[in-house]
N, C-alpha and C positions, 0 to 999 in steps of 0.2 A: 211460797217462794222466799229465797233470801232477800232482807233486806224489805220485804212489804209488811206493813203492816197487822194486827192482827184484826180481821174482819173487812178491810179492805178490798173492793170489788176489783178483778184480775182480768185482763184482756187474755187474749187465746195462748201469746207467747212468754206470760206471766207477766208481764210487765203493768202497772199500774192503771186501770179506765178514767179516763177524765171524767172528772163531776158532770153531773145532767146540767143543763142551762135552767135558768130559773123559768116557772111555768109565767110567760106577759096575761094580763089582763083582758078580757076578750075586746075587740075594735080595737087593739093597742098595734103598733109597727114596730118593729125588731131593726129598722133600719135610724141610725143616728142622727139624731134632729142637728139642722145646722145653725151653727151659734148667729147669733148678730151680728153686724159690724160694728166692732170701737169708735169710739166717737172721733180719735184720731184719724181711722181710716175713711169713714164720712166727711171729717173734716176735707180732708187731700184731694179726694173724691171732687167735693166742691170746689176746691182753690184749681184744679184741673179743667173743670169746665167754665170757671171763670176765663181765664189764662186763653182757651179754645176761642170763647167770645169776641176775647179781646183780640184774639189774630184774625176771625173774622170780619173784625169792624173795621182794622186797619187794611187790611187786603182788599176790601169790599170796596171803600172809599176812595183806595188807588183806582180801581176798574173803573168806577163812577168816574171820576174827573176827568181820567182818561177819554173816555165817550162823550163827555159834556163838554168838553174843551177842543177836541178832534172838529168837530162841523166849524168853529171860529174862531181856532189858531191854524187852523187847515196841516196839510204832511204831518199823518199819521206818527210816522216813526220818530220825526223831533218833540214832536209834542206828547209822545208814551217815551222817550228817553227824558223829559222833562220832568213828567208826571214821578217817573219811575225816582228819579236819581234828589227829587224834593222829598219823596216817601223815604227814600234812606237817610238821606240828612236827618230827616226830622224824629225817624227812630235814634239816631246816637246822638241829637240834641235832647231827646226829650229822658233819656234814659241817664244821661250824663248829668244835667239839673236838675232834672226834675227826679233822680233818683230816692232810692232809701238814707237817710240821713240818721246819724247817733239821737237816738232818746224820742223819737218819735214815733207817735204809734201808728203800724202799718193800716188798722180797719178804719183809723178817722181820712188814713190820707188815701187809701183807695175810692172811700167816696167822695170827698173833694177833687179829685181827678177820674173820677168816671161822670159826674155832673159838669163839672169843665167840658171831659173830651166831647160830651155828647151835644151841648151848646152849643162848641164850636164847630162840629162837623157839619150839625144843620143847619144851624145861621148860617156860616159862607155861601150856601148855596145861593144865597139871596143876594151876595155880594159881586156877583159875575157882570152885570152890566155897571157899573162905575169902576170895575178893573179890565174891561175891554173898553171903554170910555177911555182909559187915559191909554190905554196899548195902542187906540187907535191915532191918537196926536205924534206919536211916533213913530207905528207904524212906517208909512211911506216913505220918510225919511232916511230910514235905514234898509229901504227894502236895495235888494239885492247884493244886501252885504249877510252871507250867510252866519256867521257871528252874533252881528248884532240882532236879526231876526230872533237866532235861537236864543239870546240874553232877553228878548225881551217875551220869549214864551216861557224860559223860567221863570222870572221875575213874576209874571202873571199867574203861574205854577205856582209859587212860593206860597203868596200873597192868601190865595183860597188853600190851596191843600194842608200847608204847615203848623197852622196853626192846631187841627184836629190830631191831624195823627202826631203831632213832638206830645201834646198832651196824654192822646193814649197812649204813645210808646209808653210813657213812666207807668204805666198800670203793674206790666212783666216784673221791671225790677221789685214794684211794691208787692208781688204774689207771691215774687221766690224768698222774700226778708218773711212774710207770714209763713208761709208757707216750713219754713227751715223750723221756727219758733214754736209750730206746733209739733212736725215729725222728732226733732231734734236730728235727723241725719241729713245736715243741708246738703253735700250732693247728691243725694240721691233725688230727694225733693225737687231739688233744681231740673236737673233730668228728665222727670215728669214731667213738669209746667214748659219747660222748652219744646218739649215731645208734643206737648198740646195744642199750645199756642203753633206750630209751623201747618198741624194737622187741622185744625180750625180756619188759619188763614187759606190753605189751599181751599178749604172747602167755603170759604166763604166769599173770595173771588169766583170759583166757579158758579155760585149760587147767585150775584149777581149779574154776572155777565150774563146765565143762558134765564135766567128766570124774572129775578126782577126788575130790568130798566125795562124788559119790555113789557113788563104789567104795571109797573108806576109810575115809569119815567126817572131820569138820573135823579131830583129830586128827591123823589119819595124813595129812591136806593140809598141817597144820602141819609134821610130819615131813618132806614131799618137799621141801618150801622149805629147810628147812633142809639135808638131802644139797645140794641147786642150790648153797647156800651155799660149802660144801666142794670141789663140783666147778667153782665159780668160781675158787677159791684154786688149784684143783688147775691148770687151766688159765694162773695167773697164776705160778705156782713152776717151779723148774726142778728136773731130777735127782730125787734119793729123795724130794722135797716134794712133789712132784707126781706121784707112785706112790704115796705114803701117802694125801695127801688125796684123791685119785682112788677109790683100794680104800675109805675111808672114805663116802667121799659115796656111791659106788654100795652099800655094803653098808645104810646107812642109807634109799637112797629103794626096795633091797628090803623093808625089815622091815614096811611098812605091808600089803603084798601078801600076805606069806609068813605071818607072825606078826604077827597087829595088837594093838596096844596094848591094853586093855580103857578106855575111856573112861566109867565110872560117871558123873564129873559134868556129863558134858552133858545127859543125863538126871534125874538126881537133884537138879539142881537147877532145873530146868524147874516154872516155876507157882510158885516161890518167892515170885514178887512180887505173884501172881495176887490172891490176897483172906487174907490172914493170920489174919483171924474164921474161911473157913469152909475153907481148903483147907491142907494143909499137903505136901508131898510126898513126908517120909519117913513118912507113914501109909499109902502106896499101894506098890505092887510091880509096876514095869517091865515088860509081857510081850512089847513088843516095840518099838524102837527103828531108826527109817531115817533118814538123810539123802541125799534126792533131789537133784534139779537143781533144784528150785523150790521147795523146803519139806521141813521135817524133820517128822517122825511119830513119835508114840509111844499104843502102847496100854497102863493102865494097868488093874488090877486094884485097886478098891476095896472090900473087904468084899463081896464076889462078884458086884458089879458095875461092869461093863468099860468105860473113860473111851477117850477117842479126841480128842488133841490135835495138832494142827495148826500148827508155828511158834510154839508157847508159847499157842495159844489154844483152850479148853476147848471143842467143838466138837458130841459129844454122849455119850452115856453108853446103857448097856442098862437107864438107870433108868423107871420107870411115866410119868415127864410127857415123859420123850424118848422113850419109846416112842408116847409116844401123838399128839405135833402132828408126829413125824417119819411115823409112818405114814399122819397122814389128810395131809401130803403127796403120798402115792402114791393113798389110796382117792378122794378127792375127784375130781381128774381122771376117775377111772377110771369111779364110779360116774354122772358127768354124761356121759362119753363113750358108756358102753353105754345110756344112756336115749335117745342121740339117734341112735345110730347103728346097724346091722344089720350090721355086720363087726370082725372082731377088728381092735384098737389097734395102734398099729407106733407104740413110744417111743420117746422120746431122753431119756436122764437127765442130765441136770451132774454130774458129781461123785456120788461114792460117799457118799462121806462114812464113817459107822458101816454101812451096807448096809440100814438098817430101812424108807428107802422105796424102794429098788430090790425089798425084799424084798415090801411091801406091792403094787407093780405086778404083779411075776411071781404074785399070788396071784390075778390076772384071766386070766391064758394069753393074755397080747398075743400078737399075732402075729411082733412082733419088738422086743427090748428093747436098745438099746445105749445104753452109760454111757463118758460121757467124761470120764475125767480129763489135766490136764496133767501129770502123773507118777505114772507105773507102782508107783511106791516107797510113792504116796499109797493104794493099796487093797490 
């Protein structure tokens, strides 16, 4: 054929045969090994799941405080608008000074401020009764000026929450200044670590709202935010700083499991602000304390008889007047039911509560009795 070579192998239409492939090695694959990742792209990788951590500790710490401070600032929605609106200050406080600054290097001050934020987060917790102490000299005072109430559930807000999260806000800014330094394309770097940290935080409110206050209590939720803290740093350091703070943050988010804290003032100070005439808290004795997925519970012993509070509110008692309109809750149904009807009752109760008119029903022999509560932790 024109143009082919001489001796040149020819396809049917004269045209040229492409060379044979080379013969592989026997056990060898014909399919292309995939390279490694650059140390850049490992790098990113990590400053990404750092950034994740760090949204989850500050997100986490909101939910905590939120649930810790609802039983004994009492109204829910003022005191998560509290919680809420001290968690944002204290992000564009914490980012504004305690930001990246000229000439300093971002791995010395990401672990200086992830040793900070985790400090802080978990110490406060310990700080709640001597800031309900002084909210309570106040308190009454300004009760029923709705104003002053809600100044003095920020102020109580400020005092424990701000401190942890202004400190870990500055972690973000010091992830996106590394972060740039090592991609060299800082928006796009920036992008990522944003992208991560919003994705972290969602998930790390949700993980303790439904999982860990009710397995360690706000406490020991406080506690895991803070190890996240650590294992952020750890994530963001290289060499023996990122073996330290690694072994650190993991020994820290075991202790709430292994060895839990003893948390007296979540308890002890519940119903502080309840009625200062007739209720005091340290005149009663704890006998038993949960924090669920929906509501914290405590049963108290007053003078031999047994209170049952619900999220900071007084709910019923084994006393003569709660004995008596909680049971004709159960007899009333029950006695109009068997007047009209010629077959055992099949009930549905709401809620446990204290147990005195679930108790008052079963003393008809329904034929079938089920009581629903939204958490297990609540009866």
């Amino acid at each position: 054929t024109a143009g082919a070579e001489a001796g040149a192998p020819t396809g049917g239409a004269g045209s040229p045969r492409p060379p044979a492939p080379p013969e592989l090695p026997p056990g060898s694959s014909s399919r292309p090994r995939s390279l490694p990742l650059s140390p850049a792209t490992q790098e990113g990788a990590a400053l990404a799941f750092a950034a994740a951590l760090a949204g989850a500790a500050g997100v986490g710490a909101q939910v905590a405080w939120g649930r810790r401070l609802t039983p004994i600032l009492g109204a829910t929605f003022p005191v998560f608008a509290c919680v809420l609106a001290v968690h944002l200050i204290a992000i564009a406080l914490g980012s504004a000074l305690l930001g990246p600054r000229a000439g300093r290097r971002p791995r010395r001050a990401l672990g200086l401020l992830a040793v900070s934020a985790a400090v802080a987060t978990a110490g406060t917790a310990f700080g709640l009764g001597p800031v309900v102490e002084a909210v309570r000299t106040r308190w009454w005072d300004a009760y029923g000026d709705p104003l002053a109430m809600l100044g003095l559930r920020a102020a109580a807000a400020a005092v424990l929450v701000l401190p942890g999260v202004l400190l870990g806000a500055a972690l973000l800014p010091w992830l996106v200044r590394a972060a740039a330094a090592e991609d060299g394309r800082g928006a796009r770097a920036t992008g990522r670590l944003l992208a991560a940290n919003t994705v972290g935080g969602a998930a790390g409110g949700l993980l303790v709202a439904l999982g860990a206050i009710s397995a360690v209590g706000t406490a020991g939720a406080l506690g895991l935010c803070a190890a996240a803290l650590l294992l952020a740093a750890a994530c963001a350091l290289p060499g023996r700083a990122r073996v330290g703070f690694g072994a650190a943050g993991s020994v820290l988010a075991l202790v709430p499991f292994i060895a839990p804290v003893p948390d007296p003032a979540a308890t002890s100070v519940v119903g502080a602000l309840y009625s200062p005439t007739e209720y005091r808290p340290d005149d009663v004795v704890t006998l038993l304390a949960r924090d669920g997925r929906t509501a914290s519970v405590l049963v108290r012993d007053r003078d031999g008889r047994l209170e049952y509070w619900v999220e900071g509110s007084f709910e019923s008692s084994t006393g003569p007047t709660d004995r008596l309109h909680l049971g004709l809750l159960g007899h009333l149904p029950m006695v109009l039911f068997s007047a009209r009807a010629d077959r055992p009752a099949r009930v549905a109760l709401v809620g446990l509560g204290g147990g005195l008119t679930a108790a008052a029903v079963a003393g008809y022999a329904p034929a079938r009795l089920d009581v629903y509560e939204l958490d297990r932790k609540s009866t």
